[in-house]
C-alpha positions, 0 to 999 in steps of 0.5 A: 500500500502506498503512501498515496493511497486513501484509507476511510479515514478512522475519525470515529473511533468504533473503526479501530473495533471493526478493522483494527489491522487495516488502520494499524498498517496503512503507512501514513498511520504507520509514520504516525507511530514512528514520529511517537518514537522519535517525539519519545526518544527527544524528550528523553534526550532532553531530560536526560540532558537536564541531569533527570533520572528515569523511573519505571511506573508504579501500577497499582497502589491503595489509592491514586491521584483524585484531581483528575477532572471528573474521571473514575478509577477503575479498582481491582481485588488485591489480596483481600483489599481493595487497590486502584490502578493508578490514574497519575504517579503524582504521589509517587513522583512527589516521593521519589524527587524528595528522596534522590540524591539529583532531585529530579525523576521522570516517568513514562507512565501509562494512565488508567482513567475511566472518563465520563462519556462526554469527554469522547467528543473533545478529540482530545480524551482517551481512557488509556494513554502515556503521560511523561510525569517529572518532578523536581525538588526545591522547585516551585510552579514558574521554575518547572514552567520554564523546563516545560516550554524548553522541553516543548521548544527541543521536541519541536526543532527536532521534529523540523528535521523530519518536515518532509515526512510530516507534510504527507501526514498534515496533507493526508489528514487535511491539515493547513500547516505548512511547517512547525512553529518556530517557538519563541521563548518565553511563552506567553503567560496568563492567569486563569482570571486574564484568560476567563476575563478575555473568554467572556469577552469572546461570549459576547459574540453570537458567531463564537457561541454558535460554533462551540455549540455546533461543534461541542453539543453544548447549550448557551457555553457562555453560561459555563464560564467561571473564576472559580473552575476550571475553564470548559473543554470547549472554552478551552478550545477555542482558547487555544484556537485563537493562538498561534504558539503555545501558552500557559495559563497558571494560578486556578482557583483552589476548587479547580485541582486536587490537594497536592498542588500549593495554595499561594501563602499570601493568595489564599484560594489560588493554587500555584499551578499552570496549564500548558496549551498547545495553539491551533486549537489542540489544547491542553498538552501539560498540566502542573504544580508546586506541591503542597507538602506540609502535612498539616496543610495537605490533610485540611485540603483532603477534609475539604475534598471528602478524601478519605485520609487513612487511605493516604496513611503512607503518603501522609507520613512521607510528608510528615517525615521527609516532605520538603518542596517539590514541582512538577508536570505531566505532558500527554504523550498522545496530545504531543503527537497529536499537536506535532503531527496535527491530528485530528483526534488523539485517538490516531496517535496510538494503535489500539485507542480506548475512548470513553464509551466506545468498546474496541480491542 
């Protein structure tokens, strides 16, 4: 089969139940893969680079992270308890950075999150998916920003060696990009309260709220705005559609996000926090944080959450023992690929992809 040949394009996901074997072994989905390898390869190369040591993933555990935006966790039998399959490492990051002697440990680490259905529609949600996960001790939020948007910065230019391969893959899928961005550095930075601010701002135009209602199945989205959340997956869209470079939005609100991030000592309700949006409409590629690590302060936040603090037992004796400040952030490896090679869903950028509702192999 050659490159020029049209496959039906596996835009809805149930395609991957019916002809699994046709999808995986068209070329151009092949060279989708293979450009996973070589984003994979960069980023270790980066981290590697930044004195970072690599850590295999801990799967299951008595409890896993619950600031996951609305998704379940999926439990199993475990030896006459009950255990979760881990939906982020961000406990055990958090641990391991403390410990090292370098301070800084990364993960490859495959999620496990039971998504809500409507999540299927974004293009941008999967039930099993890769996360690269990194850490860094005596670091706060805006210090492990600046290593996120060099990590970004080094997976692109190298990818720009590769623009020939990636131009049959943006033609094939329909793209209008011509060549990577050139990314300027530092990335722009705005607030959680700037970037609603200028989204409301955005609302008062009927054509914007057609599109995100035609597009997302959402009623009158104006109405889903707020300081005190996280900004819709919809919003958040068009947010990143009106950028032509990535960004950061940083500071949400304390509601927005689980209780390991850090609340601001002198900004109560704010969370020393950032989210990394990819331009052109992909979105969210990052999300991270300064740690609260005082234990005091983090057993409030579990009260205040309905966590239950005797399943956290280990975690919160770490912390009372051996907590000090870390940072850190997760990075999509699909919504990494799924930016790099313009996809129009996240579910192309792995073989096999589970999405929420949909039964496949």
């Amino acid at each position: 089969m050659s490159m020029s040949q049209k496959l039906e394009l596996p835009l809805e996901p149930h395609a991957f139940a019916e002809d699994i074997f046709r999808i995986v072994s068209h070329p151009i989905m092949q060279e989708v893969y293979r450009f996973r390898h070589l984003i994979a390869r960069a980023v270790r190369d980066f981290l590697d680079g930044e004195g970072f040591v690599e850590f295999d993933p801990i799967m299951i555990g008595p409890v896993t992270d619950p600031g996951t935006r609305g998704a379940f966790e999926f439990r199993i039998p475990y030896y006459g308890r009950e255990y979760r399959l881990m939906r982020s490492g961000i406990l055990y990051k958090q641990l391991l950075a403390a410990a090292m002697e370098e301070g800084k440990i990364y993960f490859f680490y495959p999620n496990l999150r039971h998504e809500p259905i409507d999540a299927a529609r974004t293009g941008r949600h999967l039930v099993e998916f890769v996360q690269i996960d990194l850490e860094v001790r005596d670091a706060d939020h805006f210090q492990v920003m600046e290593i996120a948007e060099r990590l970004l910065k080094h997976v692109i230019d190298e990818m720009r060696r590769y623009e020939d391969r990636l131009r049959k893959i943006w033609e094939f899928f329909g793209s209008e990009r011509d060549s990577l961005p050139d990314v300027k550095l530092p990335l722009k930075r705005m607030t959680h309260r700037e970037a609603v601010e200028l989204l409301m701002e955005h609302a008062k135009d009927d054509k914007v709220i057609e599109e995100l209602e035609s597009r997302f199945g959402v009623k009158r989205p104006q109405d889903r705005l707020s300081f005190r959340a996280e900004i819709p997956w919809e919003w958040e869209w068009y947010l990143s559609k009106i950028h032509e470079q990535p960004f950061f939005i940083h500071d949400y609100p304390r509601g927005a996000r689980g209780f390991y991030d850090r609340e601001y000592p002198d900004k109560p309700g704010i969370l020393m926090d950032f989210d990394l949006l990819a331009p052109e409409g992909h979105g969210e590629l990052s999300s991270g944080a300064a740690r609260e690590y005082e234990v005091s302060r983090v057993f409030a936040r579990m009260r205040e959450t309905n966590e239950n603090p005797e399943l956290y037992r280990w975690y919160l004796q770490f912390l009372r023992d051996h907590g000090r400040p870390t940072a850190g952030f997760g990075i999509g490896m699909e919504r990494l690929v799924k930016y790099i090679c313009d996809l129009p869903s996240v579910h192309l950028a792995r073989p096999a992809p589970k999405i929420p509702g949909v039964h496949s192999p």
